[in-house]
C-alpha positions in Angstrom: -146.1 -53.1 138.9 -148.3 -50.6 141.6 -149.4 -47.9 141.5 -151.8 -45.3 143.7 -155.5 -45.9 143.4 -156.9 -42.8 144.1 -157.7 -40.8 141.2 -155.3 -37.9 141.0 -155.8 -34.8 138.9 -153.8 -34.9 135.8 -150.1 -34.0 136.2 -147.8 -31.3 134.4 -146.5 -34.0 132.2 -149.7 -35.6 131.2 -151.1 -32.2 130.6 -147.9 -31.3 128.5 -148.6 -34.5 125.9 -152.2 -33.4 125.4 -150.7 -29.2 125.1 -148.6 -30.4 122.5 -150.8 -32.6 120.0 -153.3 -29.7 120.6 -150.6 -27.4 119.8 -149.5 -29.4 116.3 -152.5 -29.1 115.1 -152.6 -25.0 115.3 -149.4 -25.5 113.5 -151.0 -27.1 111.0 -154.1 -24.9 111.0 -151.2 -21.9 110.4 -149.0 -23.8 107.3 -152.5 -24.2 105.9 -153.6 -20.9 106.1 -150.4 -19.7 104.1 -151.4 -21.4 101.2 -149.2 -21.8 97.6 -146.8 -20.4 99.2 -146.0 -22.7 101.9 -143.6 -24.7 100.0 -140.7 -26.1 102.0 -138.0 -28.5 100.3 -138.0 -31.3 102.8 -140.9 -33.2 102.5 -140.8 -34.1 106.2 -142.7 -31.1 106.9 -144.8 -30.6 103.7 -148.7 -29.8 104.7 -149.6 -33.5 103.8 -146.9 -35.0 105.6 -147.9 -32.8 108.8 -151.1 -33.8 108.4 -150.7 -37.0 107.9 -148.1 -37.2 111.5 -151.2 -35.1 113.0 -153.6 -38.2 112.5 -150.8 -40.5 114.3 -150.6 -38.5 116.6 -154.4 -38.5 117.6 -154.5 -42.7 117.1 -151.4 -42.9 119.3 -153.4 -40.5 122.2 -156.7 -42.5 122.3 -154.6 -45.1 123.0 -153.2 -43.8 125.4 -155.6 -42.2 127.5 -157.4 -45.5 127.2 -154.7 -47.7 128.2 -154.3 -45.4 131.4 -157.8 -45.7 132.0 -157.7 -49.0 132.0 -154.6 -49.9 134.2 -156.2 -46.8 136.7 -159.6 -49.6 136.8 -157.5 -52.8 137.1 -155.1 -51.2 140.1 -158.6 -50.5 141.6 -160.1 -53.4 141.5 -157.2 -55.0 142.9 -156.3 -52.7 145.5 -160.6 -53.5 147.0 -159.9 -57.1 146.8 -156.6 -57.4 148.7 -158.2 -55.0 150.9 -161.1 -57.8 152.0 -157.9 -60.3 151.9 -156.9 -60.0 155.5 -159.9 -60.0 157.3 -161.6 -62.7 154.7 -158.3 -65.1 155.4 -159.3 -64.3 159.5 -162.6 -66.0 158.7 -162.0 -68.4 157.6 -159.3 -69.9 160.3 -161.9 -69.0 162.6 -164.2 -71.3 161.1 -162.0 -74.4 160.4 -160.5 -73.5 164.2 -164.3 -74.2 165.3 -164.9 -77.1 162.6 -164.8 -80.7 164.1 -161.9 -83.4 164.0 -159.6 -81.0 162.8 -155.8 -81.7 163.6 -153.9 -79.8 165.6 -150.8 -79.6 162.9 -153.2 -78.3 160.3 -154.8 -75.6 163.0 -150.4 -74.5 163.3 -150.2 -74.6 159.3 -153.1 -72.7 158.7 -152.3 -70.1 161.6 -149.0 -69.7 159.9 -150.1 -68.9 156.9 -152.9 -66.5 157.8 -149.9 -64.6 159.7 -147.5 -64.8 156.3 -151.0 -62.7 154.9 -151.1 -60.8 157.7 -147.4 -59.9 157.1 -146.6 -61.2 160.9 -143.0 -63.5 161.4 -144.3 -66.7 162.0 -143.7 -66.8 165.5 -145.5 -64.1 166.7 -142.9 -62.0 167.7 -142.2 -58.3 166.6 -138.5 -57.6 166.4 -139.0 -54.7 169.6 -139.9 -58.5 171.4 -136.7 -60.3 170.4 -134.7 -57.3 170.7 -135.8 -56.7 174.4 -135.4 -60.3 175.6 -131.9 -60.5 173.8 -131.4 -57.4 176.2 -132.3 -58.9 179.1 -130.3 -61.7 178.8 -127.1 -59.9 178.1 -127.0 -60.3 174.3 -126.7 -58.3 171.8 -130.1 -57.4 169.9 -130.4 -60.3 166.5 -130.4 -59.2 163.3 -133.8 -60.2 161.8 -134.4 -60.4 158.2 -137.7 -58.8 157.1 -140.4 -60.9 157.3 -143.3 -59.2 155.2 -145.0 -61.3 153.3 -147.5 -58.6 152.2 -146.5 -58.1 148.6 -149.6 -59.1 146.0 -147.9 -62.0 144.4 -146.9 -63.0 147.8 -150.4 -63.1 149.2 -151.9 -64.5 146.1 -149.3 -67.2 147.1 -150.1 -67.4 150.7 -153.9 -67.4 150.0 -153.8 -70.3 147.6 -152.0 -72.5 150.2 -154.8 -71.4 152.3 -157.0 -72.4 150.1 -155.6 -76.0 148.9 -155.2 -76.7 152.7 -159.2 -75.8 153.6 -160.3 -78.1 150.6 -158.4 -80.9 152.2 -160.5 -80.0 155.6 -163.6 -82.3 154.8 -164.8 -81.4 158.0 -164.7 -77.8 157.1 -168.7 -77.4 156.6 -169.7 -73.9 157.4 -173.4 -72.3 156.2 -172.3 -69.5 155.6 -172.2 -68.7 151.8 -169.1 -66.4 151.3 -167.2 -68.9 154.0 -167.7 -72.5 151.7 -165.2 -74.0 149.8 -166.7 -72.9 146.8 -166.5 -69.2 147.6 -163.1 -69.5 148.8 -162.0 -70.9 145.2 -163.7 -68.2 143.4 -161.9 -65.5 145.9 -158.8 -66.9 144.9 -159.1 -66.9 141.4 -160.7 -63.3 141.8 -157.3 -61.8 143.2 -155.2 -63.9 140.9 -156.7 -62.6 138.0 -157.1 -59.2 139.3 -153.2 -59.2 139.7 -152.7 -60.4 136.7 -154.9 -57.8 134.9 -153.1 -55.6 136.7 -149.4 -56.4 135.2 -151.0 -56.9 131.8 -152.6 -53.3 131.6 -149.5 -51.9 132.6 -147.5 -53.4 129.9 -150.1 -52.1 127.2 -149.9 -48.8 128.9 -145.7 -48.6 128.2 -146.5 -49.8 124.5 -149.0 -46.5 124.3 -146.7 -44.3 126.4 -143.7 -45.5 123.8 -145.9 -45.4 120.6 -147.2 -41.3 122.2 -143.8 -40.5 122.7 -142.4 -41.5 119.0 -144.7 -39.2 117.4 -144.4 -36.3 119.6 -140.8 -36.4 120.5 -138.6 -39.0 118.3 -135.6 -37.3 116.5 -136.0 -35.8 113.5 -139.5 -37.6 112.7 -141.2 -36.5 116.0 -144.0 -33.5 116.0 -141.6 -30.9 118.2 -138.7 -31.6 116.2 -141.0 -30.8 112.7 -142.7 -28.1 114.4 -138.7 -26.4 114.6 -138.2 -26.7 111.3 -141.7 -25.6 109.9 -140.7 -22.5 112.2 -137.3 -22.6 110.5 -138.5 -22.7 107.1 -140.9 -19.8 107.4 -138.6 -17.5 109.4 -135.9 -18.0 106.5 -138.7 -17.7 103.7 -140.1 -14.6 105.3 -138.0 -13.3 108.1 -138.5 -12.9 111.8 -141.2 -9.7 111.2 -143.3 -11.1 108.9 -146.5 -12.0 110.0 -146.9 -15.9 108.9 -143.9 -16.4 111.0 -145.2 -14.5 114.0 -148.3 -16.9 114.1 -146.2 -20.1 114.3 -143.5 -19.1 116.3 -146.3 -18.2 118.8 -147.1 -21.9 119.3 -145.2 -23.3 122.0 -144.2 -26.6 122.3 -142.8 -27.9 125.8 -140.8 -31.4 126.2 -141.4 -33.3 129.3 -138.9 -34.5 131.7 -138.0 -38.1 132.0 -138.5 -39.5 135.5 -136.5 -43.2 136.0 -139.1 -45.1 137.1 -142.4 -42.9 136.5 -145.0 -44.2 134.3 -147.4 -41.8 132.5 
């Protein structure tokens, strides 16, 4: 899954979450203030049962906020990495192009590939190309299937084949440190696990989304659903004037949109 690396400023829904655990706990802070004679039937929202939710809900935010650090670091590191791809593969088909004894076929194979990373059709041609020389010769323009191959599992692909095919080079001798073999196998395994780290950070961060989500907005269990009925309870204990229920019903609760698609 991908997502932007820059670091944004929080959004109205991530803001929301945080505004209503903060908010449960003035609720809380409120029952508790009202004493003996806070004393509601349904022990769903009895003071220790709030309380008790209240501490969920704080475990279930760390998480949270420390699972979307986390995927925010790995997307990071990843997004560097397969930034130094291109111009790193460039290198080092420059250097086996300038190595000795090397075949021609494996100069073509290698070129190939470094264009699959480059995201380039293999033959060089842009589809404005084959559409004007179908033009000139009277034919209609071709339909050409997308040729990107620019995706990160893609280029982790294309980079490994680059990579098995330069260790079967044993003419491929360079001084250069970053440009040996060695370096190129620990480049690959660098971007393999950094998209990897990648996919496995964003599944824990859907675990600590789902487990956030249960305790603030589940049916009947979740905190804004309690928080109505505390409100309820008190407003038909004491009525709508009375001053305990004027001091909960003041704190708001808001429930975020869903988004198909958005992760937060």
């Amino acid at each position: 899954m991908e997502e932007q690396t820059k670091s944004p400023g929080k959004s109205a829904a991530e803001t929301g979450h945080v505004k209503n655990a903060a908010n449960f706990n003035l609720l809380i802070i409120a029952v508790h203030q009202m004493g003996s004679s806070y004393q509601p039937g349904n022990q769903l929202i009895a003071l220790a049962s709030l309380q008790q939710k209240a501490q969920l809900i704080m475990a279930a935010m760390d998480t949270w906020t420390t699972a979307k650090r986390e995927a925010s670091e790995a997307e990071n590191r990843r997004k560097m990495l397969f930034g130094l791809l291109k111009p790193y593969a460039t290198r080092i088909f420059n250097t086996l192009q300038s190595s000795m004894n090397v075949q021609q076929l494996t100069l073509d194979d290698a070129r190939g590939i470094l264009n699959k990373i480059a995201g380039k059709r293999a033959s060089g041609k842009t589809k404005t190309a084959l559409a004007e020389a179908a033009m000139l010769k009277g034919d209609a323009a071709p339909t050409i299937r997308s040729a990107s191959h620019t995706g990160y599992d893609q280029q982790v692909s294309h980079f490994a084949d680059l990579c098995i095919l330069i260790k079967g080079q044993p003419t491929y001798l360079p001084n250069e440190l970053d440009l040996t073999v060695e370096s190129i196998v620990d480049f690959d395994a660098n971007i393999r696990n950094a998209n990897q780290k990648v996919g496995d950070t964003a599944g824990k961060l859907i675990d600590a989304r789902n487990e956030r989500d249960l305790h603030l907005y589940a049916d009947a269990v979740g905190a804004l659903d309690l928080a109505i009925l505390v409100k309820s309870y008190i407003r038909g204990k004491s009525g709508p004037k009375d001053p305990q229920y004027k001091k909960v019903s003041g704190v708001k609760f808001s429930r975020p949109s869903k988004r198909k698609g958005q992760l937060k």
